[in-house]
C-alpha positions in Angstrom: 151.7 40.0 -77.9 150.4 43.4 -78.2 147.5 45.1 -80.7 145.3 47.8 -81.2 143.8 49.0 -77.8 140.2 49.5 -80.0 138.8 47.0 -81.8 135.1 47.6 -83.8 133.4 45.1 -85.0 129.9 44.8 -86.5 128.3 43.2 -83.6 130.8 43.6 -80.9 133.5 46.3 -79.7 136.4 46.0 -77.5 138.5 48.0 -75.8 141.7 47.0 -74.1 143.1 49.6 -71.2 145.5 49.1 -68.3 145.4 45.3 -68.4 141.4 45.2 -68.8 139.9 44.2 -71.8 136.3 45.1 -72.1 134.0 43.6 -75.0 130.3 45.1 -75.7 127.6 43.4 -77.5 126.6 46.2 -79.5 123.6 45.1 -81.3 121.3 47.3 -79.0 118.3 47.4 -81.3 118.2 43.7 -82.2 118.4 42.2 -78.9 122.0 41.6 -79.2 121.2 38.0 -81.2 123.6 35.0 -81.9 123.8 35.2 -85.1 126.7 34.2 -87.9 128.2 37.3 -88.0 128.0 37.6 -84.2 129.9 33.8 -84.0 132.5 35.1 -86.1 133.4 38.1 -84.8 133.4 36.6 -81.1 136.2 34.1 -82.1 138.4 36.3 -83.2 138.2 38.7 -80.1 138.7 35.9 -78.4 141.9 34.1 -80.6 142.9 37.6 -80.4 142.7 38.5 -76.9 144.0 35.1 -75.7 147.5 35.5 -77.1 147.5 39.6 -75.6 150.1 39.0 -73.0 148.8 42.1 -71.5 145.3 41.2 -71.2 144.6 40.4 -67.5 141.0 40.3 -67.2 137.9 40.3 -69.4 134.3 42.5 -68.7 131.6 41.6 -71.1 128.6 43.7 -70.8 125.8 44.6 -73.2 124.5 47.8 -74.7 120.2 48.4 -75.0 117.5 46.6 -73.3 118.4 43.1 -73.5 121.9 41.6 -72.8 121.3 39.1 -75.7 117.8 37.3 -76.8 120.1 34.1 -77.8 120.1 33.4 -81.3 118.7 35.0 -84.5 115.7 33.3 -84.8 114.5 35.3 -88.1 117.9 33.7 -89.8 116.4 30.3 -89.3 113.4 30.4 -90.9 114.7 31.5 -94.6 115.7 28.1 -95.6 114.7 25.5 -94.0 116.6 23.2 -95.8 119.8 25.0 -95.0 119.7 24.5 -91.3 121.7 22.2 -90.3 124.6 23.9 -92.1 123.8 27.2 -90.4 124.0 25.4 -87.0 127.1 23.7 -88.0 128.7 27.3 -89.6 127.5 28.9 -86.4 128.5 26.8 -83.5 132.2 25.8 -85.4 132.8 29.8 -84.3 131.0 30.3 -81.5 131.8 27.2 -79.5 136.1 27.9 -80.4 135.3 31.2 -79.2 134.4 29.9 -75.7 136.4 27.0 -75.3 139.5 29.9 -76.2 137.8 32.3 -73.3 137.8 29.3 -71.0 141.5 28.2 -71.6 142.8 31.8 -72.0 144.4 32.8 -68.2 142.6 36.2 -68.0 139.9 35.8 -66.1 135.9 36.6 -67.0 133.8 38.9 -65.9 130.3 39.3 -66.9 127.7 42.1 -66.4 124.2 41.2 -67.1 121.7 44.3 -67.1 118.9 42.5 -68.8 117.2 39.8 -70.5 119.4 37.0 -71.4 118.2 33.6 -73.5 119.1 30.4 -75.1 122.5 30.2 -76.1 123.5 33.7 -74.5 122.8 32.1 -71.0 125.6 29.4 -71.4 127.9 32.4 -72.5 127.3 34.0 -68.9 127.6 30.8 -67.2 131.3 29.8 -69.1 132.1 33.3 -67.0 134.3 33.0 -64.0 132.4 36.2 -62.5 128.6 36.8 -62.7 127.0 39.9 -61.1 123.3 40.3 -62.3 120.7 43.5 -62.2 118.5 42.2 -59.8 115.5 43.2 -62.7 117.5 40.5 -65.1 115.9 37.2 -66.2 117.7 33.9 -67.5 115.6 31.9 -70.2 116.7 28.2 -71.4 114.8 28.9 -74.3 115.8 25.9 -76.5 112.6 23.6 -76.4 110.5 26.1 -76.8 111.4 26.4 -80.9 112.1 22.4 -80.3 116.1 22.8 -80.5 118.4 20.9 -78.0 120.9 23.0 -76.2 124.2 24.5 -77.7 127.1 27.0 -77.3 128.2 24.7 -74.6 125.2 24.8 -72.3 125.0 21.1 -70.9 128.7 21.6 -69.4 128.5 25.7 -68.5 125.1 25.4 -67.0 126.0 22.0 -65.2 129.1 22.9 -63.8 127.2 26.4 -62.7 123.7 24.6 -61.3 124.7 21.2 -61.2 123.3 18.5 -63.0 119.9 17.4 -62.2 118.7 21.6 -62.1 120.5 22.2 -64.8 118.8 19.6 -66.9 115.4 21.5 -65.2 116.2 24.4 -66.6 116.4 23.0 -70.0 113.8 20.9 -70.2 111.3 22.9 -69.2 112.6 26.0 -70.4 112.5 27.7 -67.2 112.6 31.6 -67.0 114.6 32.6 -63.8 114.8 35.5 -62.2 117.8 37.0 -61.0 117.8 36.0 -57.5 116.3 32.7 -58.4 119.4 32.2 -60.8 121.5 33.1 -58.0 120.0 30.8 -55.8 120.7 28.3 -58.4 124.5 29.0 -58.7 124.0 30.6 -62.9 124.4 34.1 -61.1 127.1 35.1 -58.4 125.9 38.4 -57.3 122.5 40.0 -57.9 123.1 43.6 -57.4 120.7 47.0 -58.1 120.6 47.7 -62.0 122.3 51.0 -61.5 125.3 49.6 -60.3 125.8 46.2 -61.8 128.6 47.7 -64.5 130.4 50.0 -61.7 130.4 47.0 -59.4 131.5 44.3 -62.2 134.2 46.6 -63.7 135.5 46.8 -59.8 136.2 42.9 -59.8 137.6 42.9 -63.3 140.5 45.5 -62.5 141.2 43.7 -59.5 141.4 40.7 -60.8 143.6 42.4 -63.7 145.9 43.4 -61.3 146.2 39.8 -59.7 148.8 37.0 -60.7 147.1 36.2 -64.3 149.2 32.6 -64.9 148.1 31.6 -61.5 144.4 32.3 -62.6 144.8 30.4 -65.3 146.6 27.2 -63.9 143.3 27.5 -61.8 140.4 27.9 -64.8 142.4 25.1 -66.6 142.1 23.0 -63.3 138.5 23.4 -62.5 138.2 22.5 -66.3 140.1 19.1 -66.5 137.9 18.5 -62.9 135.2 17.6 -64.4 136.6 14.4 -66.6 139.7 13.4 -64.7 139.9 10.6 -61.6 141.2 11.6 -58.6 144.9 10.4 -59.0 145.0 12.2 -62.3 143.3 15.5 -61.4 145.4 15.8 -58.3 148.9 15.2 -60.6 147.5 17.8 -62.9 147.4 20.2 -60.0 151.0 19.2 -59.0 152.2 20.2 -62.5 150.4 23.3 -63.2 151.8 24.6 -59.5 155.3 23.4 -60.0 155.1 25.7 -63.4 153.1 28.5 -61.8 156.0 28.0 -58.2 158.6 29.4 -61.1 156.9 32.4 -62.4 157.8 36.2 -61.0 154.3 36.6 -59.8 154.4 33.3 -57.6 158.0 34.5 -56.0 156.7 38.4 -55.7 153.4 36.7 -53.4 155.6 34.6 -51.8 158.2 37.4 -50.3 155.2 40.2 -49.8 153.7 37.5 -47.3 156.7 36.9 -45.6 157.5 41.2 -45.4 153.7 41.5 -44.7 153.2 43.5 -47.4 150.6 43.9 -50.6 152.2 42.2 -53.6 152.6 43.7 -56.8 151.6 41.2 -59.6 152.9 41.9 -62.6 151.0 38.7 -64.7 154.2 37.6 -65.3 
């Protein structure tokens, strides 16, 4: 399914070229926040992106100081009797919006340039990619306005850190930096701050030019890890690579080893 190649929205752009799609928080001058609109807009780019046959790969990267400051902390103190339906409003978006991005087969690639908190830290960690300035810093800010975690944090930051850091982190609302948060496993690559885009963009076209069904037989995999048993999680491997053995892609590996040559995936 194909689409517009530019899509604006109010809090977000996206633009889709050679396989690449590349979203922008584009909230520079208020810290990129979770906010309502923000949810919104980020499930549709992601419904929308995830049935784009000729979406490969995914860059998300940030315009202005911050990467995100995590959610809109000025729209929570308006009402306070109208909280828990503005966490409810909110997260109904935001969390379809990831759990599309994880499911979807184009991989993710994140560039974080700067500051990243609360519930903007879990949306790096559901990446598949992380590359990090190496002036970045990761806040679990959630206890320190006494919330509990959201936007999927106790599974992206467990499966990322494990569970005993990751609980850390949270608790005492840690502040990493970025080679602290590589150490940890939340970051993959902590690069110079100049670079971090060039260097993230680099992995997203080549993983845009890569065999996008068997990515996603993989992210779907890793997913259903986490809950099946060992019988189950292994059939679930057997069926997703007897569906992926029958794809073009899987054939067009398969003869370019055998010729010793590069393959040319198609995503098809």
């Amino acid at each position: 399914m194909g689409g517009s190649n530019v899509m604006h929205f109010e809090s977000i752009t996206c633009v889709v070229e050679a396989g690449l799609a590349q979203l922008t928080l584009n909230q520079p001058e208020r810290g990129n926040p979770i906010d309502g609109t923000f949810a919104r807009e980020f499930r549709e780019v992601a419904v929308h992106l995830s049935n784009r046959r000729d979406v490969r790969a995914v860059l998300l990267t940030a315009k202005g100081r911050f990467f995100s400051v995590g959610g809109d902390i000025k729209a929570f103190i308006n009402d306070r009797s109208a909280l828990p339906d503005i966490v409810k409003a909110w997260t109904a978006d935001l969390h379809s919006g990831l759990s599309r991005f994880q499911r979807m087969n184009a991989p993710v690639v994140t560039a974080v340039h700067g500051d990243v908190a609360g519930g903007s830290v879990s949306l790096v960690a559901f990446s598949d990619i992380v590359l990090a300035a190496e002036t970045a810093k990761f806040t679990a800010a959630f206890p320190m306005i006494g919330f509990n975690a959201d936007s999927g944090s106790t599974l992206s930051l467990s499966a990322r850190m494990g569970y005993s850091r990751a609980k850390k982190f949270l608790l005492l609302a840690e502040t990493l930096t970025a080679h602290q948060a590589e150490a940890a496993g939340l970051v993959d690559t902590v690069t110079d701050a100049n670079s971090v885009l060039d260097q993230a963009k680099e992995i997203a076209i080549r993983l845009a030019n890569g065999p996008t069904q068997a990515y996603g037989a993989i992210k779907r995999t890793m997913l259903s890890a986490r809950i099946l048993g060992l019988e189950s999680q292994m059939e679930e491997e057997a069926q997703a690579l007897a569906q992926i053995s029958a794809t073009d892609d899987a054939w067009e590996g398969l003869t370019a080893f055998a010729a010793r040559r590069k393959p040319a995936f198609k995503g098809q």
